[in-house]
Structure formats: structure tokens, C-alpha cells
C-alpha positions as CSV (number, residue, x, y, z in Angstrom):
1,X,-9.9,18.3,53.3
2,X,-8.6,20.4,50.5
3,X,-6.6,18.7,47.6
4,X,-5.9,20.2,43.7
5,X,-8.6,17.4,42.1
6,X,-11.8,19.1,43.9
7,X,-10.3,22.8,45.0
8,X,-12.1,25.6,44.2
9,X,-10.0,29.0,42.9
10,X,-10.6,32.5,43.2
11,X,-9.0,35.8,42.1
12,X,-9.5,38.8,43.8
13,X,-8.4,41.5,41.0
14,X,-8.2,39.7,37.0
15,X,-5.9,41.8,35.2
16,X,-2.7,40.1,33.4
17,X,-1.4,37.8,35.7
18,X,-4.3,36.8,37.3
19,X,-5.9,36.2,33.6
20,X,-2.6,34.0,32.8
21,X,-2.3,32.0,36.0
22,X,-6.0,31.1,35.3
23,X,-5.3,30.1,31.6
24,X,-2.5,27.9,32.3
25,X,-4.5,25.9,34.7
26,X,-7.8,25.9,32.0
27,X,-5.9,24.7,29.1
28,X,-2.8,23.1,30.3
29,X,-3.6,21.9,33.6
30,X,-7.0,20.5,32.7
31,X,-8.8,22.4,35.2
32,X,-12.7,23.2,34.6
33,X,-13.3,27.1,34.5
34,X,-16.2,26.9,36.7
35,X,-13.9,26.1,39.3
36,X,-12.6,29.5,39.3
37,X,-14.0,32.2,40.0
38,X,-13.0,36.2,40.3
39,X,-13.8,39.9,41.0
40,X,-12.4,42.9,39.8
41,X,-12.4,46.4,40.0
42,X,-14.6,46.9,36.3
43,X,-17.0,44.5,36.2
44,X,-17.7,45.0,32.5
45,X,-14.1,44.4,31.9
46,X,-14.1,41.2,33.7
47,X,-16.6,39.8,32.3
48,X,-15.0,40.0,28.8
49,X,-12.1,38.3,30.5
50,X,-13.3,35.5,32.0
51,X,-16.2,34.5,29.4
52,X,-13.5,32.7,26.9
53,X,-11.9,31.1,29.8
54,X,-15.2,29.8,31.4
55,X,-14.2,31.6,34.7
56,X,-16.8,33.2,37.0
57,X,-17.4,36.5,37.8
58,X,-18.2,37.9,40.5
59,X,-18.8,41.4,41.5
60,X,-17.0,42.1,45.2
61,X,-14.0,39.7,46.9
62,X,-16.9,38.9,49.5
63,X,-18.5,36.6,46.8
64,X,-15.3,35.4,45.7
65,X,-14.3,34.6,49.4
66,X,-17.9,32.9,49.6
67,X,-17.4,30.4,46.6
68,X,-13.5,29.4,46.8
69,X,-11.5,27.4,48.8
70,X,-8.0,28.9,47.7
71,X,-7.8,33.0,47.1
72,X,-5.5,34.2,45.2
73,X,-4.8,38.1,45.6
74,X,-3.6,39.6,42.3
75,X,-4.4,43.7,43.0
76,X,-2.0,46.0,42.8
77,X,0.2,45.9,46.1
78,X,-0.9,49.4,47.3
79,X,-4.8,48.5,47.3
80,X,-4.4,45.3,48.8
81,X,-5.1,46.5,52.3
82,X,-8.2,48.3,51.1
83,X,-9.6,45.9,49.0
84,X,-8.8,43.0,51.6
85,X,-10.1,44.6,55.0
86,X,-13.5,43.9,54.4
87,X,-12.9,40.7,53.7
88,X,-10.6,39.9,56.8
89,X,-12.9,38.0,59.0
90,X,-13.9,35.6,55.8
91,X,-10.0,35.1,54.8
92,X,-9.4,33.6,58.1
93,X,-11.0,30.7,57.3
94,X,-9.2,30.3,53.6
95,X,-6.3,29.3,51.5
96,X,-4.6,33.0,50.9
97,X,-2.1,32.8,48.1
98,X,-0.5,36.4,47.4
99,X,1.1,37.4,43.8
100,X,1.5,41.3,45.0
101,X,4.9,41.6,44.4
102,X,6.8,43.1,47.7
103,X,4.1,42.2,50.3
104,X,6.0,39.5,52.3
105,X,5.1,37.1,55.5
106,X,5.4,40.4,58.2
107,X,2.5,42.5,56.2
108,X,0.0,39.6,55.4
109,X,0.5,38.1,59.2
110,X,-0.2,41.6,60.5
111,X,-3.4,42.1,57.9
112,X,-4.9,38.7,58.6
113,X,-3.7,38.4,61.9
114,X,-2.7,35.1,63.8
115,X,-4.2,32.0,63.1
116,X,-4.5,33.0,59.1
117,X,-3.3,30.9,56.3
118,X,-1.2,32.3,53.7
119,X,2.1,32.5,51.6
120,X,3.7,35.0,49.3
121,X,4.8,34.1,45.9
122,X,5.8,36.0,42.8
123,X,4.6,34.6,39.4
124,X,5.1,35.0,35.6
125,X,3.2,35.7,32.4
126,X,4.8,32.6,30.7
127,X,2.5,30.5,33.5
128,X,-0.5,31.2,31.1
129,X,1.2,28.4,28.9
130,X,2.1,25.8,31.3
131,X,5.8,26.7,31.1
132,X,6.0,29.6,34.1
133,X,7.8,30.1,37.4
134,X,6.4,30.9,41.1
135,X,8.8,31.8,43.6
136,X,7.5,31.4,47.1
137,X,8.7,33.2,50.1
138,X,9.4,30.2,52.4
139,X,8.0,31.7,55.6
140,X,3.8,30.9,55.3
141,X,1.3,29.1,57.3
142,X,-0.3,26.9,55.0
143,X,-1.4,23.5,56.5
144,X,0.2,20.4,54.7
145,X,-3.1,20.0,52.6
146,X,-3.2,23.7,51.5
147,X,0.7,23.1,50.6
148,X,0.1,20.2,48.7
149,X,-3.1,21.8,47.2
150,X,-1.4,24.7,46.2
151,X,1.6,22.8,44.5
152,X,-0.9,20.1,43.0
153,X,-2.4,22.7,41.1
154,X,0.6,25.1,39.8
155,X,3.5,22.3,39.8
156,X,1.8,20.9,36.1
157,X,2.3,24.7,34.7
158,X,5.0,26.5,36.6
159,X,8.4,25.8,38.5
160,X,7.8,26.5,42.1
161,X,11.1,27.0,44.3
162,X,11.1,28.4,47.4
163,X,13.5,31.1,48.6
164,X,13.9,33.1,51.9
165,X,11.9,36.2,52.0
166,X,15.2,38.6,51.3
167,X,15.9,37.0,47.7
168,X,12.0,36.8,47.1
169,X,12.4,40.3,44.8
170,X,16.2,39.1,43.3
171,X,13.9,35.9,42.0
172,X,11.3,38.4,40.3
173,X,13.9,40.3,38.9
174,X,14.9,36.8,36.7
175,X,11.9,35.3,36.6
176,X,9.2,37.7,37.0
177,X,11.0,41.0,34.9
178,X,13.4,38.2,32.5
179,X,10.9,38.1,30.1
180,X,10.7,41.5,29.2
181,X,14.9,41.4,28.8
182,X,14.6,37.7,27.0
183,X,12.0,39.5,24.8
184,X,14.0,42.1,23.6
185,X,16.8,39.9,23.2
186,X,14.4,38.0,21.0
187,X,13.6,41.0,19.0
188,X,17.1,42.2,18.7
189,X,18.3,38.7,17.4
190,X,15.7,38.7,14.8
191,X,16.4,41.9,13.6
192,X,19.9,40.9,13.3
193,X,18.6,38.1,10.5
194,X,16.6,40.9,9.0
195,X,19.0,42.7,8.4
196,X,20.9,39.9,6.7
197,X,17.7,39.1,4.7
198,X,15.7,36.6,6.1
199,X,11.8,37.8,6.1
200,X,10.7,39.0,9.7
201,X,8.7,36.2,10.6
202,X,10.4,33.7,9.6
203,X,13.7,35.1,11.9
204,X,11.3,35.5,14.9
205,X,10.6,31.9,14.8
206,X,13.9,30.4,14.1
207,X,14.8,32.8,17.6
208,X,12.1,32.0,19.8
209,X,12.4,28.2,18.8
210,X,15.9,28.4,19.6
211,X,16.0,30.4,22.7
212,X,13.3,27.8,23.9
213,X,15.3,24.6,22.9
214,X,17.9,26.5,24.4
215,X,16.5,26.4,28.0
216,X,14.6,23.3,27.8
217,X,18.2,21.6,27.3
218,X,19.7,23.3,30.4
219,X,16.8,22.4,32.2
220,X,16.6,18.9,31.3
221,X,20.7,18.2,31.3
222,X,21.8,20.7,34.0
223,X,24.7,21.5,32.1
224,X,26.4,24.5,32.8
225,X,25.4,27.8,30.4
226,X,29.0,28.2,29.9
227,X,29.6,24.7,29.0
228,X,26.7,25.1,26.5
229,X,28.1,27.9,24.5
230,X,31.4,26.5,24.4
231,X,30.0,23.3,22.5
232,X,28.9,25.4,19.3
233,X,32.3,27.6,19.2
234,X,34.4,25.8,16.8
235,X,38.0,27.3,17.1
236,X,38.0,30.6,14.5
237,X,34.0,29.5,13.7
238,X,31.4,31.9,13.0
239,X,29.9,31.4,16.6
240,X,33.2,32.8,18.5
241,X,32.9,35.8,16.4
242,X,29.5,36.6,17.3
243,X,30.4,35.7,21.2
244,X,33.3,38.2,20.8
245,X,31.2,40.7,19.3
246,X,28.4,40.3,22.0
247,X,31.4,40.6,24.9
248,X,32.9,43.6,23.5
249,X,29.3,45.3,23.3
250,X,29.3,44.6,26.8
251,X,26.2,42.1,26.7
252,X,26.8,40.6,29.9
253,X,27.3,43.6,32.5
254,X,24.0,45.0,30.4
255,X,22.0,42.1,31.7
256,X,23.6,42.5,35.5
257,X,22.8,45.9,35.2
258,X,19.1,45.7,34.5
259,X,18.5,42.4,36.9
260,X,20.2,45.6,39.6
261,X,18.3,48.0,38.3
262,X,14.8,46.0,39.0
263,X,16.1,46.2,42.5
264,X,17.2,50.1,43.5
């Protein structure tokens, strides 16, 4: 029987996310790196990946099949069909866990075939510090112990919600591309204190301490964004300024703009 205490993980393909999803679960989940294992396409590469981490590596996904009990597939969504086909037979009998964004229930049913066990989910860099998101397409065919497994291992370093298949790539588009939009929002907000003379470091911290704080509260009090901002604008304060400033630059159809633009 499978659980999260004994699993064994392995990564077919090591690049950013792959490398992330295994350092959260090294140095915030408590899990030993020999316990994961992975291949890539440049062995040399990999190597110099996983040495810090204590990961394995291995040089083809039929090794990495051999010595796991969960696979994770983290190519790029075009090769996966290549890279998984020799493989096919051995996957039958594991754990498949996908992060190839796009390649849903349908595709990894008709790769596999019937009778395989596997689910779809869409991860994010943050994950490589205990503080990321998987969304997971709620069609798979995971047995109750690969579930649990699965969620015993990720739940200590990622929010998992689960989400029909259809709103799998809207999810991505918050979760998975959001960082790249909170980034720059990060940037923009320091430079805003730069500009008003506080030294560049010292802005990005006080920005990426708030934005933080910022979402830990919604998370932990569930109050509404909206009811958030309108606690710090004092009538004719220096907060409603800045709001009114950010509304006439048209800050919030930006942000609906790029999550739609992530999708056409």
C-alpha cells in the first residue's frame, strides 16, 4: 500500500518546476532526497540539479519508472507522447501525476490506456517554498491510497483544489501565470518608493512583505479583497488617492486583460 511517509517520487523531465516541486518537499516538507529520483533530457545538466537537493539521477524514464512509486511528468507537453511511449507498459502499473499544462483526462486515458492511474494538475514556482498551488483536474483514476498519497505529500507545501477539467487552464492563468503579473506589480510598487527615495532594496522588501501579509490575511480571515482595501482608505487619506490613481490608470481591466490573454 502506498502512503506519503514511505512513497517513493520520480520526475520524468527536471527543469523549473520539476526542480521546485522537489525543493518544496526536501526543505519544507521534510522529505529525504533519496526518495526522489529523476531523468532528463541532459544528463550533465541534471546532475548539477539534483546534487544540492540530494535527488537521484537517472539517465532514461525507464529507470525512473523502475525506482518510484509516484511519477510525476514535468516535459514539455508536446514531447510527452514521445518520451512516455516507451514507458507505457511500466506506467500501468504506477502513480502518474501530470504538470504538462493542457494535457487533460481524454489524452492521458488514450496514452495509457484503461486500467491506468493518473490525474492532471497544474502547479507553481512558489511550491519550491512550501507556499504553492496545484490545481487538479477532477476527472483521474487514482485509487483512494494514490489520492491520499498524492495529497499527503503536496498538501504541507501547496493548496490543492480541484476544478472541472474546462476551468483547469482559467486556474493556471491565476495561479500558474499570477506570479509573473504579482511580480511585476512587485517591481512597479518598488519603483514607485524609489522614485520617492527610499534605497531599492529596502522598497522591494517593504513590498514583497506586504503583498505577502496581504494574502496570508485573506487567506486566513476570508474577508472579502474589497472589504480589505476599504479598511485602510480613511475618507480624503493618502490611500484613496493612490486607489483613484490606480482606477483611472485602468489597473483592474489590465489584470482581466492579461488573466484573457493567457487564455486566446
Amino acid at each position: 500500500m502506498m502512503d506519503a511517509r514511505s512513497a517513493r517520487i520520480g520526475f520524468i523531465g527536471f527543469g523549473n518546476m520539476a526542480s521546485a516541486m522537489a525543493k518544496g518537499l526536501i526543505e519544507c516538507a521534510g522529505i529525504e532526497g533519496s526518495r526522489i529520483c529523476a531523468c532528463a533530457a541532459h544528463f550533465d545538466s541534471l546532475e548539477k540539479r539534483c546534487k544540492p537537493l540530494g535527488v537521484r539521477a537517472f539517465k532514461s524514464p525507464a529507470e525512473v519508472v523502475e525506482n518510484c512509486d509516484l511519477v510525476v511528468i514535468s516535459v514539455k507537453p508536446y514531447l510527452v507522447g514521445e518520451v512516455l511511449s516507451p514507458v507505457r507498459e511500466a506506467l500501468r502499473e504506477k502513480a502518474v501525476i501530470s504538470v504538462a499544462a493542457g494535457l487533460l483526462f481524454d489524452f492521458y486515458e488514450d496514452l495509457l490506456g484503461e486500467g491506468s492511474r493518473h490525474l492532471s494538475t497544474i502547479p507553481n514556482t512558489p511550491i519550491a517554498i512550501g507556499k504553492g498551488v496545484i490545481s487538479c483536474e477532477e476527472r483521474h483514476t487514482l485509487d483512494v491510497d494514490e489520492w491520499e498519497t498524492f495529497v499527503g505529500l503536496f498538501s504541507p507545501i501547496a493548496l490543492i483544489e480541484v476544478l472541472p477539467g474546462h476551468l483547469l487552464s482559467v486556474a493556471s492563468a491565476l495561479a500558474g501565470c499570477g506570479p509573473a503579473f504579482a511580480a511585476m506589480f512587485l517591481e512597479a510598487l518598488a519603483d514607485g518608493g524609489v522614485k520617492n527615495g527610499l534605497p531599492r532594496q529596502t522598497a522591494y522588501r517593504l513590498a514583497a512583505q506586504m503583498m505577502a501579509g496581504t494574502a496570508e490575511l485573506h487567506l486566513a480571515t476570508g474577508t472579502h479583497p474589497g472589504a480589505m482595501k476599504d479598511a485602510v482608505c480613511s475618507p480624503g487619506g493618502t490611500t484613496i488617492k493612490g486607489v483613484a490613481a490606480l482606477e483611472n490608470a485602468g489597473m483592474r481591466g489590465a489584470v482581466m486583460r492579461a488573466v484573457d490573454a493567457t487564455l486566446s
